[in-house]
DSSP file (Angstrom, degrees, kcal/mol; ACC not computed):
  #  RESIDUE AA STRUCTURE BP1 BP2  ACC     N-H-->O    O-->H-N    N-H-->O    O-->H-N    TCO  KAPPA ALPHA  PHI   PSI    X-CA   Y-CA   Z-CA
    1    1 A X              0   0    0      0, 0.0     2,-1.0     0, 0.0     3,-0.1   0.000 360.0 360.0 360.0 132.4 -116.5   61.5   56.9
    2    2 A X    >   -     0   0    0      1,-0.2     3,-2.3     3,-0.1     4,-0.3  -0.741 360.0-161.6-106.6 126.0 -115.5   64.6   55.6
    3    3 A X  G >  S+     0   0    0     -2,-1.0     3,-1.8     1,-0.3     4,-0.2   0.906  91.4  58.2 -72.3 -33.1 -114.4   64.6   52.1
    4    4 A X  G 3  S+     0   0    0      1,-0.3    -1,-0.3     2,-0.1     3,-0.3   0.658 104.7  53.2 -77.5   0.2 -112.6   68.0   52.3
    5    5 A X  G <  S+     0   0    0     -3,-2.3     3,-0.5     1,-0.1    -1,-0.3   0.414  77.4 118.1-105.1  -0.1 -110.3   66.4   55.2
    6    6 A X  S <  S-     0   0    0     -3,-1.8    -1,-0.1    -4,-0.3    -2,-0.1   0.818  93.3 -26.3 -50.8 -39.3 -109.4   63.1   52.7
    7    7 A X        +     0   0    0     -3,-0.3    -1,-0.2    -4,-0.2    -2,-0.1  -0.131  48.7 172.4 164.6  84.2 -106.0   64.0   52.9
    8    8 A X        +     0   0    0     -3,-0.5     2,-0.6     1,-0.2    -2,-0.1   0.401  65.3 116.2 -39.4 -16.5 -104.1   67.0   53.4
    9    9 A X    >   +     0   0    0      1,-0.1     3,-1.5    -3,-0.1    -1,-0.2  -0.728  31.4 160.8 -85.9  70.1 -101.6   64.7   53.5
   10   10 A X  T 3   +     0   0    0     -2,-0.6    -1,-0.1     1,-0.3     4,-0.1   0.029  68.2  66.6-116.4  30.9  -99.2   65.1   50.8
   11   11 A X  T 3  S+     0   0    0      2,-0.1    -1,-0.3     3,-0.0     2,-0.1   0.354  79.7  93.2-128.8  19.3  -96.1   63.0   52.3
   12   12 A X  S <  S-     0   0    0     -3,-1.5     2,-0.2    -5,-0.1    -5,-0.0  -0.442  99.7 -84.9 -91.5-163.8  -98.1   59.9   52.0
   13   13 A X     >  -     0   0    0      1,-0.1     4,-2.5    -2,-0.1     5,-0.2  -0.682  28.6-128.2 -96.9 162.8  -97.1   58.4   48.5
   14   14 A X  T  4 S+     0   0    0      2,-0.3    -1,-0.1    -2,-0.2    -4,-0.0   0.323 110.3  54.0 -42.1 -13.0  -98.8   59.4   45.3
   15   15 A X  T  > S+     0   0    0      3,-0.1     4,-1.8     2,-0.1    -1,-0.2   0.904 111.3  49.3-103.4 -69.1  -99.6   56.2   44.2
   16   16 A X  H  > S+     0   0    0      1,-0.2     4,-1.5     2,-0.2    -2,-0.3   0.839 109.2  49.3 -27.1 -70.4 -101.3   55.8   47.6
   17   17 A X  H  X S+     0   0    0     -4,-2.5     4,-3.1     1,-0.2    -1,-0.2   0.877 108.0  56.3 -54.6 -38.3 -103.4   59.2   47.5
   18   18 A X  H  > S+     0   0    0     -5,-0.2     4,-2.3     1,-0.2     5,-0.3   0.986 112.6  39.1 -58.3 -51.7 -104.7   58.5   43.8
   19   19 A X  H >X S+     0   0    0     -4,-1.8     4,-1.4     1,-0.2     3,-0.7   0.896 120.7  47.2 -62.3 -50.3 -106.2   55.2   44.8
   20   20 A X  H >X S+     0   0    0     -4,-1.5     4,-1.8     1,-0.3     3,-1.4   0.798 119.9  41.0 -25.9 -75.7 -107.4   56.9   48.3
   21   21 A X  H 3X S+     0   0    0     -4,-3.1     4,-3.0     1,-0.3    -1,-0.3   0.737 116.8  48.3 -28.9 -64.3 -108.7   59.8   46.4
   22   22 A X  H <X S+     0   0    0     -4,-2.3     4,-1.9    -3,-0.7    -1,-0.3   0.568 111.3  48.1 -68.6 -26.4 -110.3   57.6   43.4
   23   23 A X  H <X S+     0   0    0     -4,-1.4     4,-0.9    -3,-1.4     5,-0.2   0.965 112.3  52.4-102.5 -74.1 -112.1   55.1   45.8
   24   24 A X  H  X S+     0   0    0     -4,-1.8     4,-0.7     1,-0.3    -2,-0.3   0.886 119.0  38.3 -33.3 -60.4 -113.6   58.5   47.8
   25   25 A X  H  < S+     0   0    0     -4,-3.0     3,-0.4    -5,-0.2    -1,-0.3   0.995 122.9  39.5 -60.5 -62.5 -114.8   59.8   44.5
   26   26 A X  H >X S+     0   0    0     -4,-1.9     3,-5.8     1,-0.2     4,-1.0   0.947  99.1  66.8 -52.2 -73.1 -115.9   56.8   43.0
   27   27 A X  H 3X S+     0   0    0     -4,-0.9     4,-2.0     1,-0.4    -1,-0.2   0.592 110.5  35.4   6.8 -63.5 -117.5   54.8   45.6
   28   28 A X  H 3< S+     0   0    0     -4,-0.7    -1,-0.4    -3,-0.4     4,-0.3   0.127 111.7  62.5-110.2  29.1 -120.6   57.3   46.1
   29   29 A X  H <> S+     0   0    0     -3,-5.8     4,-1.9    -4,-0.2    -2,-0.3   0.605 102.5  46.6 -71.2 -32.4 -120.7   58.0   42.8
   30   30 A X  H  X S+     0   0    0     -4,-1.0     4,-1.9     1,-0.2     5,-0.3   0.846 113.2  50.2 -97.4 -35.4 -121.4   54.6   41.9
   31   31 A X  H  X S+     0   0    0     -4,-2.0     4,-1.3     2,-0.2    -1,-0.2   0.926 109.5  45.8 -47.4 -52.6 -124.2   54.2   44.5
   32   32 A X  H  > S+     0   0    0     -4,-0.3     4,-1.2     2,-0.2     3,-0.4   0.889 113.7  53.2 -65.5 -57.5 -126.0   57.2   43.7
   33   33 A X  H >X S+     0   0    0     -4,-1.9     4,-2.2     1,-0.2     3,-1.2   0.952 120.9  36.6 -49.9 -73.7 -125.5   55.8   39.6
   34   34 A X  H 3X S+     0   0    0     -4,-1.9     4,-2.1     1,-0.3    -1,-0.2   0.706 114.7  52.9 -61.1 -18.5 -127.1   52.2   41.1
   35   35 A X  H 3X S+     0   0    0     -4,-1.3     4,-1.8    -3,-0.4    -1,-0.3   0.838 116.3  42.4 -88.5 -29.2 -129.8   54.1   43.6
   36   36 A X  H <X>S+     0   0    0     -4,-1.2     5,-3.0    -3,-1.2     4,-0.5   0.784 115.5  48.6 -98.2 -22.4 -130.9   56.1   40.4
   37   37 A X  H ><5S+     0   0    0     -4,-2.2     3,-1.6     4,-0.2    -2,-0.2   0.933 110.2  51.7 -65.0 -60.5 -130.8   52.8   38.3
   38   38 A X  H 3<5S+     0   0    0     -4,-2.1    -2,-0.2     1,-0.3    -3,-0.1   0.814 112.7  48.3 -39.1 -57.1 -132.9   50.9   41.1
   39   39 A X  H 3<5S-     0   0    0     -4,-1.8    -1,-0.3     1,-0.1    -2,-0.2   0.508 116.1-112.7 -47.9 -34.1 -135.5   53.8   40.9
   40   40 A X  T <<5S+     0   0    0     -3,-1.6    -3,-0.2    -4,-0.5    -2,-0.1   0.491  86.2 116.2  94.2   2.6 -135.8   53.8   37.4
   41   41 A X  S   <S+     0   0    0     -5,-3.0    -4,-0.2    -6,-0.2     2,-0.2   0.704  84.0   5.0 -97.2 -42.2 -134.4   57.0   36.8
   42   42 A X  S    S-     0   0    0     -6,-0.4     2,-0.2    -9,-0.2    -2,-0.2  -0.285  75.4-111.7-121.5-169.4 -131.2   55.7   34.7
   43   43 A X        -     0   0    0     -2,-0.2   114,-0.1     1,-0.0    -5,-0.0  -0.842  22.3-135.3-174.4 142.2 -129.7   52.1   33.1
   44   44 A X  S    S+     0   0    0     -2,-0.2     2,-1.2     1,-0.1   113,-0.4   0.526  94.9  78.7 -47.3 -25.7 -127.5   50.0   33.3
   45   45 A X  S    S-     0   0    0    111,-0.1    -1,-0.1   113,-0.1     3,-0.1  -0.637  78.0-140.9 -96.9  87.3 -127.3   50.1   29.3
   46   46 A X        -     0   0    0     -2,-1.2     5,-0.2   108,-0.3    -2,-0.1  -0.219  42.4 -73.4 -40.9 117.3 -125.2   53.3   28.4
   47   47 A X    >   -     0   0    0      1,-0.1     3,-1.1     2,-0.1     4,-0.4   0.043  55.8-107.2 -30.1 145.5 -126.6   55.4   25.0
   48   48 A X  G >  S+     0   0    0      1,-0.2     3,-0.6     2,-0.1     4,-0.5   0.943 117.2  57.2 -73.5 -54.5 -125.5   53.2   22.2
   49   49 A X  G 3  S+     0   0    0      1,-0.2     6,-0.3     2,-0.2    -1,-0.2   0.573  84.3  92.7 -76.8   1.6 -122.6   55.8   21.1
   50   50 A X  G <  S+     0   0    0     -3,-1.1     6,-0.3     1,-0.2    -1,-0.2   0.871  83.1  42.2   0.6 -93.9 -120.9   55.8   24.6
   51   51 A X  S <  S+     0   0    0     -3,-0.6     5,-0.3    -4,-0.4    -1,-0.2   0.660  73.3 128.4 -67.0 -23.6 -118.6   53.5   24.2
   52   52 A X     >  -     0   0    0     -4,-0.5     4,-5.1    -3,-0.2     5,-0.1   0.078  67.3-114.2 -29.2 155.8 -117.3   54.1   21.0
   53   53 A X  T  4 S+     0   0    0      1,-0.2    -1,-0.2     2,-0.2    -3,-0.0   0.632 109.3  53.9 -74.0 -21.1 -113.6   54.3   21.3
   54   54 A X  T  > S+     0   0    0      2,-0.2     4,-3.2     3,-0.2     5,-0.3   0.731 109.0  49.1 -76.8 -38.7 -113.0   57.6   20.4
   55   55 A X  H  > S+     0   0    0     -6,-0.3     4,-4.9     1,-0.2     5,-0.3   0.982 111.8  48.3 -68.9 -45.7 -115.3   58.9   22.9
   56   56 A X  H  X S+     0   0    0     -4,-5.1     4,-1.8    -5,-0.3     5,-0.3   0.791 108.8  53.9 -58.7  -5.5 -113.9   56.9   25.5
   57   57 A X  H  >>S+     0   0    0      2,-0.2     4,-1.7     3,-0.2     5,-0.8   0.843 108.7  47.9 -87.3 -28.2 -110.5   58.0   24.6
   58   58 A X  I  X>S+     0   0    0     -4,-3.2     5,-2.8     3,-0.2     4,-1.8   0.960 114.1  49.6 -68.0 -36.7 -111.4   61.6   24.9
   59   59 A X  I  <5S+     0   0    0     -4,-4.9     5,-0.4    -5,-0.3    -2,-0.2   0.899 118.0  38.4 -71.4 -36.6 -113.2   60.8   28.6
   60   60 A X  I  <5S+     0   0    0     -4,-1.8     4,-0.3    -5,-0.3    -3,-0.2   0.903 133.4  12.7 -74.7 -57.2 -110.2   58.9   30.0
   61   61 A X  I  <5S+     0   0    0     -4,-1.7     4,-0.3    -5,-0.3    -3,-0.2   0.684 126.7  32.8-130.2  19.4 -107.6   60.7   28.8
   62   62 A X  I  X<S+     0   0    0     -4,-1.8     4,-2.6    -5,-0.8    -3,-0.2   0.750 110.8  60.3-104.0 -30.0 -108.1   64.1   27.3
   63   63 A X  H  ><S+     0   0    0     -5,-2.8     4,-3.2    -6,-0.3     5,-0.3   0.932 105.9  47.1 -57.2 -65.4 -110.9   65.2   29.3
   64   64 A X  H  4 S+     0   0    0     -5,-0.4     4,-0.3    -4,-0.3    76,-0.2   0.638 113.9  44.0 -30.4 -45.2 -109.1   64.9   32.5
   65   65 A X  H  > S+     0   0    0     -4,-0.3     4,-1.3     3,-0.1    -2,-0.2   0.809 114.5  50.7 -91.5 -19.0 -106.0   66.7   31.4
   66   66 A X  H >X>S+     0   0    0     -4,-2.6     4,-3.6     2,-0.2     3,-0.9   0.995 119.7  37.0 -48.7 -62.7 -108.2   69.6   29.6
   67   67 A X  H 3X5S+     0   0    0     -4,-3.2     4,-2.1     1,-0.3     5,-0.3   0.949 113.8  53.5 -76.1 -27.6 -110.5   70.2   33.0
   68   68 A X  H 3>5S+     0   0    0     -5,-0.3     4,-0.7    -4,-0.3    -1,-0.3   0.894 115.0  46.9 -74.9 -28.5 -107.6   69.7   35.4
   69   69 A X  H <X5S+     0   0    0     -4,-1.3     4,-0.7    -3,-0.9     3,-0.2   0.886 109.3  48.0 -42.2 -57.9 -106.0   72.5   33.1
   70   70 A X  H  X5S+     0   0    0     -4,-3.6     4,-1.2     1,-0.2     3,-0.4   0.830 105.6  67.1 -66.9 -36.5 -108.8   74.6   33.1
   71   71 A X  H  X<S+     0   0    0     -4,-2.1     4,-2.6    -5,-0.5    -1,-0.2   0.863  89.1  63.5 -64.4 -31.8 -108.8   74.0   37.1
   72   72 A X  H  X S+     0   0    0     -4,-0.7     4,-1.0    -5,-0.3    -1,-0.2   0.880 102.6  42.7 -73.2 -27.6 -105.7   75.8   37.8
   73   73 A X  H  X S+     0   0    0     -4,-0.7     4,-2.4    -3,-0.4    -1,-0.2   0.802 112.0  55.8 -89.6 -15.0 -106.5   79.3   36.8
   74   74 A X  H  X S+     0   0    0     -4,-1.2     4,-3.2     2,-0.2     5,-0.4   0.969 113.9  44.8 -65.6 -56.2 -110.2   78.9   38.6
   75   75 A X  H >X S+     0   0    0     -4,-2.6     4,-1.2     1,-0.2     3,-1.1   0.826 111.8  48.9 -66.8 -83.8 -108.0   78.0   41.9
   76   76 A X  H >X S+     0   0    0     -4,-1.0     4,-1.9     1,-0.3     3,-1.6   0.613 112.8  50.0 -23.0 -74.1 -105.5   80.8   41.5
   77   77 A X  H 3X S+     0   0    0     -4,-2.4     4,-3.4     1,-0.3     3,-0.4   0.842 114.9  42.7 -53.0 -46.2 -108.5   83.3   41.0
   78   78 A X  H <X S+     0   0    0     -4,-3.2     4,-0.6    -3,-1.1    -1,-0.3   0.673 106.2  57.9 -68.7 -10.5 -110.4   82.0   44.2
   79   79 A X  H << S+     0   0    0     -3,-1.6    -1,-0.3    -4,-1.2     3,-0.2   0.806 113.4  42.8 -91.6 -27.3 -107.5   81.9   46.4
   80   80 A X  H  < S+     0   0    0     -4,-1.9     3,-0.5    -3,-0.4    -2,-0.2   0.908 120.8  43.3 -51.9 -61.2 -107.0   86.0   45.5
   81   81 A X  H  < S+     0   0    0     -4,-3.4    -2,-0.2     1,-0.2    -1,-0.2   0.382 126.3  24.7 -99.3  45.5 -110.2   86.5   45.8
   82   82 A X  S >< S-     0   0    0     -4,-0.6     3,-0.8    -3,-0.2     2,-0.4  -0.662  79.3-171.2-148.6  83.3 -111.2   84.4   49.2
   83   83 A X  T 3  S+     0   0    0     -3,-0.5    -3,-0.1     1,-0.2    -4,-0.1  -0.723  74.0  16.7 -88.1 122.3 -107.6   84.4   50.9
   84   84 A X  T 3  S+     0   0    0     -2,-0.4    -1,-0.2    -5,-0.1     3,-0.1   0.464  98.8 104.2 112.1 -19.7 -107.9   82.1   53.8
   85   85 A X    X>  +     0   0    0     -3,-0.8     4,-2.1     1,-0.2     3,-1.9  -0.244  37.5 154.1-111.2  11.6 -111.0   80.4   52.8
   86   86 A X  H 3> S+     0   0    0      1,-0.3     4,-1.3     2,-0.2    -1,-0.2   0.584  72.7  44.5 -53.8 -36.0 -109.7   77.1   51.5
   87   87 A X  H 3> S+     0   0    0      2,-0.2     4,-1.0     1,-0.2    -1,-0.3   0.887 115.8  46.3 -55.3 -47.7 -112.4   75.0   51.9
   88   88 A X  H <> S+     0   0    0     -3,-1.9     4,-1.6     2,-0.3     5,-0.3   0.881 113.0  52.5 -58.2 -48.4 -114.8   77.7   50.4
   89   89 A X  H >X S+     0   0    0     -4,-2.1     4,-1.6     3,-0.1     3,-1.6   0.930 113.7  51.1 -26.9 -83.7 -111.9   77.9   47.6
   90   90 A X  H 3X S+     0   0    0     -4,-1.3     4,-1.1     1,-0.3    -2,-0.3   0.368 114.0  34.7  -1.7 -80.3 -112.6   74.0   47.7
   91   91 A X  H 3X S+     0   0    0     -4,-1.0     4,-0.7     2,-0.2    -1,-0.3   0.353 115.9  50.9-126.6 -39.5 -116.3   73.7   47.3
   92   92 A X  H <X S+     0   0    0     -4,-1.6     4,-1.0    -3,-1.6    -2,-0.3   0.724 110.6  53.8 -99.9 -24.5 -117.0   76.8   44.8
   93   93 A X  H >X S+     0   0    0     -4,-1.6     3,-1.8    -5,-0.3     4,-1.6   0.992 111.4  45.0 -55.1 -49.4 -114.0   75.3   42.4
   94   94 A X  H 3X S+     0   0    0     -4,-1.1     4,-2.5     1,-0.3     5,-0.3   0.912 117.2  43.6 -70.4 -24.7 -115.9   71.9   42.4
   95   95 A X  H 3X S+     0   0    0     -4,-0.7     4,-0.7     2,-0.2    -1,-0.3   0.677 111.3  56.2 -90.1   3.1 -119.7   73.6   41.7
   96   96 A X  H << S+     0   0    0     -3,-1.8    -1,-0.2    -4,-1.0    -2,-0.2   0.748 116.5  35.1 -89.3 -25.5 -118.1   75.9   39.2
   97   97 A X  H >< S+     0   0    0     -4,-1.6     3,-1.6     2,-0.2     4,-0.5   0.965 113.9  52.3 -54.5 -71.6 -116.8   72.6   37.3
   98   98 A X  H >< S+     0   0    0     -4,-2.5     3,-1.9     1,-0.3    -2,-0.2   0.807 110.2  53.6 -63.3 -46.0 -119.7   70.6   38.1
   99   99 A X  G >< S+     0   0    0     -4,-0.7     3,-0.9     1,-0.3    -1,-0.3   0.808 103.5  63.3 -44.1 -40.4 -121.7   74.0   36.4
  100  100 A X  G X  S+     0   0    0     -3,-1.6     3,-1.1     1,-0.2    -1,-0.3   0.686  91.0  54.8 -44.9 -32.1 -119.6   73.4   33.8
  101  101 A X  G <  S+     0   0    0     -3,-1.9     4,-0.2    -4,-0.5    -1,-0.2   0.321  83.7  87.8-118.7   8.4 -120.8   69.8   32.7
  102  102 A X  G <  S+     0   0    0     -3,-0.9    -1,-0.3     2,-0.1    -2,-0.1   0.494  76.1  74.0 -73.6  -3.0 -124.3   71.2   32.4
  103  103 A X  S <  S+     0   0    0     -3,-1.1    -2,-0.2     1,-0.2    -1,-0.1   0.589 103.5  31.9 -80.9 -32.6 -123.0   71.9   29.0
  104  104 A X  S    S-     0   0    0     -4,-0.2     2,-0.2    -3,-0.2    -1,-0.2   0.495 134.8  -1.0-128.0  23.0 -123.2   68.3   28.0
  105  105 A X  S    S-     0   0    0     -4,-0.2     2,-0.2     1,-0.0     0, 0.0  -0.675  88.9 -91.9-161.0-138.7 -126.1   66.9   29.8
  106  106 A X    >>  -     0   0    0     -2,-0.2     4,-0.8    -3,-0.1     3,-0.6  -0.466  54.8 -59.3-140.8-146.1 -128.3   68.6   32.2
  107  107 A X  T 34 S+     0   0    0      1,-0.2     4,-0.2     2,-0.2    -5,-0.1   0.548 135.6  53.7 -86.6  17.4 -128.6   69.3   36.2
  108  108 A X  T 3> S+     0   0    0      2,-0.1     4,-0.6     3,-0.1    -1,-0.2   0.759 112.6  48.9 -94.9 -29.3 -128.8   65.4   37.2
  109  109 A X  H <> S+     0   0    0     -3,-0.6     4,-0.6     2,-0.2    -2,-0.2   0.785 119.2  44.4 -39.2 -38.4 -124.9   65.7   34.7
  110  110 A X  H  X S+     0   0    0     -4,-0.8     4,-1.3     1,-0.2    -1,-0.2   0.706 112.5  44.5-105.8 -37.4 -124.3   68.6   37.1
  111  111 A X  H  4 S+     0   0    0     -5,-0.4    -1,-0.2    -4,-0.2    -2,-0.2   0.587 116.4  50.9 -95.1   5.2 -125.3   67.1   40.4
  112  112 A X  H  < S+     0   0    0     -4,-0.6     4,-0.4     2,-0.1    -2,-0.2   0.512 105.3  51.6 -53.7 -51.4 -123.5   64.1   39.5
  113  113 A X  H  X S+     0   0    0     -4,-0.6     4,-2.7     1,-0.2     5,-0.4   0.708  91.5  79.3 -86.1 -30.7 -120.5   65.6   38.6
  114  114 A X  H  X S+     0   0    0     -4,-1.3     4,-1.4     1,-0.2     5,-0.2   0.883  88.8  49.7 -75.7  -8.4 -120.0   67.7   41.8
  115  115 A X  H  > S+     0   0    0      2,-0.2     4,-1.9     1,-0.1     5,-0.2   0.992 110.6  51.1 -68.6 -56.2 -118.7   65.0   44.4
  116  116 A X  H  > S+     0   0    0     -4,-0.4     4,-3.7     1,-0.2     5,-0.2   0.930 113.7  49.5 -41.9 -52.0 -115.9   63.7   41.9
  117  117 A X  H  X S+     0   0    0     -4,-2.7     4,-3.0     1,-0.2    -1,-0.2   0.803 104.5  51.8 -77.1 -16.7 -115.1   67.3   41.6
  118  118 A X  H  X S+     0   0    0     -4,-1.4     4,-2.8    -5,-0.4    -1,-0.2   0.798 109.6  52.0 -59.6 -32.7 -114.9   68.1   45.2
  119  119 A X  H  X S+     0   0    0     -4,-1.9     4,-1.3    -5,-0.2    -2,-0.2   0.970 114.6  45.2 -80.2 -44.8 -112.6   65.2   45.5
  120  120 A X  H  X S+     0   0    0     -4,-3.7     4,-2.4     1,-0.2    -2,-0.2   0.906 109.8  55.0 -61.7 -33.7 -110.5   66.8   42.5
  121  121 A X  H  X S+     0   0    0     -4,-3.0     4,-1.5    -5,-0.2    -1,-0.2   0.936 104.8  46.2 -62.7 -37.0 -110.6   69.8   43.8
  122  122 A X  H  < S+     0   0    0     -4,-2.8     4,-0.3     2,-0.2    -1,-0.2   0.541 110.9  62.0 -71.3  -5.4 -109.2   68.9   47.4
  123  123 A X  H >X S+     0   0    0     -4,-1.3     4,-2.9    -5,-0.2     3,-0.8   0.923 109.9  37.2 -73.5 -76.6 -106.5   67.0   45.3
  124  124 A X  H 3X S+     0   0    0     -4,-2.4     4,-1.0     1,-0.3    -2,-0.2   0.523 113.5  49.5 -83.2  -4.4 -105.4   70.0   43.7
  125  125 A X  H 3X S+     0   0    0     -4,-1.5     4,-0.7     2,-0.1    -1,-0.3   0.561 119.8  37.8 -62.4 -26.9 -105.5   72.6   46.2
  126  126 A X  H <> S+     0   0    0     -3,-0.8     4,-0.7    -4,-0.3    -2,-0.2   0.822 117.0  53.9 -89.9 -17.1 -103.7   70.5   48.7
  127  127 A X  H >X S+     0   0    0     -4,-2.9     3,-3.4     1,-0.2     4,-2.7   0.979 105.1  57.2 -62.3 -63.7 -101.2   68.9   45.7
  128  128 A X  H 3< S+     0   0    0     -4,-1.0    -1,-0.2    -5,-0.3    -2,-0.2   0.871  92.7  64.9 -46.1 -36.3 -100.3   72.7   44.6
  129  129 A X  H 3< S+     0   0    0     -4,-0.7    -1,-0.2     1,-0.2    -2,-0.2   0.818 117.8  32.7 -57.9 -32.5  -99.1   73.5   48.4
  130  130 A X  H << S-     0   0    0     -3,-3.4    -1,-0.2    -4,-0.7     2,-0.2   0.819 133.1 -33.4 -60.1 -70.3  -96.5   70.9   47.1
  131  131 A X    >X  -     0   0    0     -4,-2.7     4,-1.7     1,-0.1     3,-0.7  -0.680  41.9-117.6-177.2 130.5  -96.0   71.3   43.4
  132  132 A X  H 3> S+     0   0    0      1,-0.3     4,-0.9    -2,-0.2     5,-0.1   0.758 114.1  45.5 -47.7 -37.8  -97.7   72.3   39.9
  133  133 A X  H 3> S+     0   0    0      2,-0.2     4,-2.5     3,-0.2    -1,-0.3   0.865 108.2  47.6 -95.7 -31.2  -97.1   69.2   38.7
  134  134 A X  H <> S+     0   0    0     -3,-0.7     4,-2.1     1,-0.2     5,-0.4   0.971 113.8  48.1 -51.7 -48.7  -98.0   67.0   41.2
  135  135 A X  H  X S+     0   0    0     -4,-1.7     4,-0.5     2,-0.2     5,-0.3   0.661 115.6  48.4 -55.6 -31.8 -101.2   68.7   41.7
  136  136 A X  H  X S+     0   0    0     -4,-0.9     4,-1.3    -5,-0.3     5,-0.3   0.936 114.1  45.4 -71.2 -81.7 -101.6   68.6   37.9
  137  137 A X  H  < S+     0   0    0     -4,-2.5     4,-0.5     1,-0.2    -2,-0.2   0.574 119.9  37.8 -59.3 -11.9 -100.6   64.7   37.6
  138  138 A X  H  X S+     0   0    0     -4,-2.1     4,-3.0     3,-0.2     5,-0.5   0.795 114.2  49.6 -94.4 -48.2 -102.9   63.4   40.7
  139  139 A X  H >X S+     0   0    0     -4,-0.5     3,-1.5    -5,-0.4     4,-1.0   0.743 119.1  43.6 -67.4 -65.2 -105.8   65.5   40.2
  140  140 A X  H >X S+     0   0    0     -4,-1.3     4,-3.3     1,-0.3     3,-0.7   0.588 121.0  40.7   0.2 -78.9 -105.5   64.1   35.9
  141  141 A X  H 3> S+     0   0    0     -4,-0.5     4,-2.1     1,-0.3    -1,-0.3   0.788 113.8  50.9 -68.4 -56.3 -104.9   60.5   36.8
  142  142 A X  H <X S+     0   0    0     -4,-3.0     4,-2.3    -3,-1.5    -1,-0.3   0.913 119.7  39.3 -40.3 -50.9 -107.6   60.6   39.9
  143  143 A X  H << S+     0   0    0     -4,-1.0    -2,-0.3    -3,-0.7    -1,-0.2   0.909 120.1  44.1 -53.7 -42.2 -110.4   62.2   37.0
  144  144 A X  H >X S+     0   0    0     -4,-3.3     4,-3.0     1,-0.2     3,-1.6   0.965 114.0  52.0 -83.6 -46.4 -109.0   59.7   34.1
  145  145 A X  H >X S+     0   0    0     -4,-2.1     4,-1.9    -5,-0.3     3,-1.4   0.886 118.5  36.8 -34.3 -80.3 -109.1   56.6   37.0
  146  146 A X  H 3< S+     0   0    0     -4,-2.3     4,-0.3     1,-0.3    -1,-0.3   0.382 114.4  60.9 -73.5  -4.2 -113.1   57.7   37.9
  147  147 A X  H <> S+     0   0    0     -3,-1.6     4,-2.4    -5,-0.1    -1,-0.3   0.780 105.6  42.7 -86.9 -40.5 -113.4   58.3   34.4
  148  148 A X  H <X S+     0   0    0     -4,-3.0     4,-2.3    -3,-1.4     5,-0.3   0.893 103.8  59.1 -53.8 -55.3 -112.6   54.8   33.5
  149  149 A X  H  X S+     0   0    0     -4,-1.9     4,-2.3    -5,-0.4    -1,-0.2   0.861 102.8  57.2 -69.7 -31.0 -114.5   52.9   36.0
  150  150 A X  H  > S+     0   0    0     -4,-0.3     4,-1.7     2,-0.2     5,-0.2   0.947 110.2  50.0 -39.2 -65.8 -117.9   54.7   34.5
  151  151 A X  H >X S+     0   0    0     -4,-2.4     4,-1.1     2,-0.2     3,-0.9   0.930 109.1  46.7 -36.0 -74.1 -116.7   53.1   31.2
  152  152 A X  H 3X S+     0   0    0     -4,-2.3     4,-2.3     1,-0.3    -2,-0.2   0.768 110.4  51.4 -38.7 -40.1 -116.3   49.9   32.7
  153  153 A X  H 3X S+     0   0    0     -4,-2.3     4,-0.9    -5,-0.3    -1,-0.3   0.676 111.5  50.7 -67.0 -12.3 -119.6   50.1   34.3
  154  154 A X  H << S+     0   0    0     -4,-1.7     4,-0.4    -3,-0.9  -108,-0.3   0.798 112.4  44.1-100.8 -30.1 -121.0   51.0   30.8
  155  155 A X  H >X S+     0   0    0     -4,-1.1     4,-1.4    -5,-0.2     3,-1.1   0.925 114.7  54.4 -77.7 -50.2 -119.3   48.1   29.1
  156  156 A X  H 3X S+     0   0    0     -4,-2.3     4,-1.1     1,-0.3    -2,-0.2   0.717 108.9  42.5 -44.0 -43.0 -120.5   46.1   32.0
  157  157 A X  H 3X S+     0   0    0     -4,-0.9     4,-0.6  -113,-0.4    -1,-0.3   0.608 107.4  60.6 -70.9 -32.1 -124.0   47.0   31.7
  158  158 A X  H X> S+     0   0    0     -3,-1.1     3,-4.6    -4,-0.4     4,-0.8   0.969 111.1  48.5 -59.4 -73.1 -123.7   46.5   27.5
  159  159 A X  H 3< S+     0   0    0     -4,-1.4     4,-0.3     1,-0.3     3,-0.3   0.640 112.8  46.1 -56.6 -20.3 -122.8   42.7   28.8
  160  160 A X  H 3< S+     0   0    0     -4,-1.1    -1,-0.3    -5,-0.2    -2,-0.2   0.504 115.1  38.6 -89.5  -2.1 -125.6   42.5   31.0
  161  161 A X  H << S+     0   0    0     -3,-4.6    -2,-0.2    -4,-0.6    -1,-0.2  -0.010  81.8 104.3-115.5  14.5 -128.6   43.8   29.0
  162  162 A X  S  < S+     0   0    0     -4,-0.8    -3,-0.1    -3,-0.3    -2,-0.1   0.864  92.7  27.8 -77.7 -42.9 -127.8   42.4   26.0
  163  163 A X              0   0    0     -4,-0.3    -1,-0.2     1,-0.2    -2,-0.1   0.592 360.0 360.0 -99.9  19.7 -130.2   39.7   26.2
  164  164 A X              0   0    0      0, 0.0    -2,-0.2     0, 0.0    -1,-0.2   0.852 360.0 360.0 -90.0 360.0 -132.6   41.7   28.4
């Protein structure tokens, strides 16, 4: 499957493309999260201030519309300078985010991050062809979506290690 190909498709509906989008992002995020768990590498039991509510309110729904902000002048610049290039657009937006998020954890934060952001990125480069605000409101709502289900896996993990 080629993730840059998910969907070009911006006359299927919106409601449709986030979940499309969200499942394509999530999906092998959460394997990679359980293959690194299996190994030993991670746990199921999320650093004790995680979940506080505040953080999770900044990770669901500020976080998302901040980086998806921050994403629109990075695509503007690479589409001046690599005209033509979209996939290369595509790919250096998501590792310049994903470079980004070495800032609160370190390169397994960074190598983590960049599949979700490939998928955001191909959201909002094919969304803008449409409209600034769609492309604004999917790739947000896709982030805050995959942002959520982390959560839930971190509450989930609380409830399952509690008596281990």
């Amino acid at each position: 499957m080629n993730p840059l190909a998910i969907s070009y498709d911006t006359k299927a509906s919106r409601a449709g493309y986030a979940l499309r989008a969200w499942l394509i992002a999530v999906i092998p995020s959460l394997l990679y999260f359980f293959a690194l768990v299996l190994i030993g590498a991670d746990s199921l039991r999320p650093p004790a201030q995680v979940l506080d509510a505040t953080i999770a309110g900044y990770s669901i729904l500020v976080a998302p519309l901040l980086e998806t902000a921050l994403m629109f002048p990075l695509a503007s610049l690479l589409k001046r300078m690599i005209p033509q290039q979209g996939q290369v657009q595509i790919v250096l937006l998501a590792a310049i985010c994903a470079l980004a998020h070495k800032i609160g954890g370190g390169w397994q934060q960074v190598f983590a991050s960049f599949w979700p952001f490939l998928i955001y990125s191909v959201t909002l480069t094919t969304w803008l062809k449409r409209s600034n605000r769609a492309a604004f409101v999917l790739t947000a709502l896709i982030h805050a979506l995959y942002n959520a289900t982390f959560f839930g896996v971190g509450a989930l993990g609380v409830l399952l290690t509690v008596s281990a």
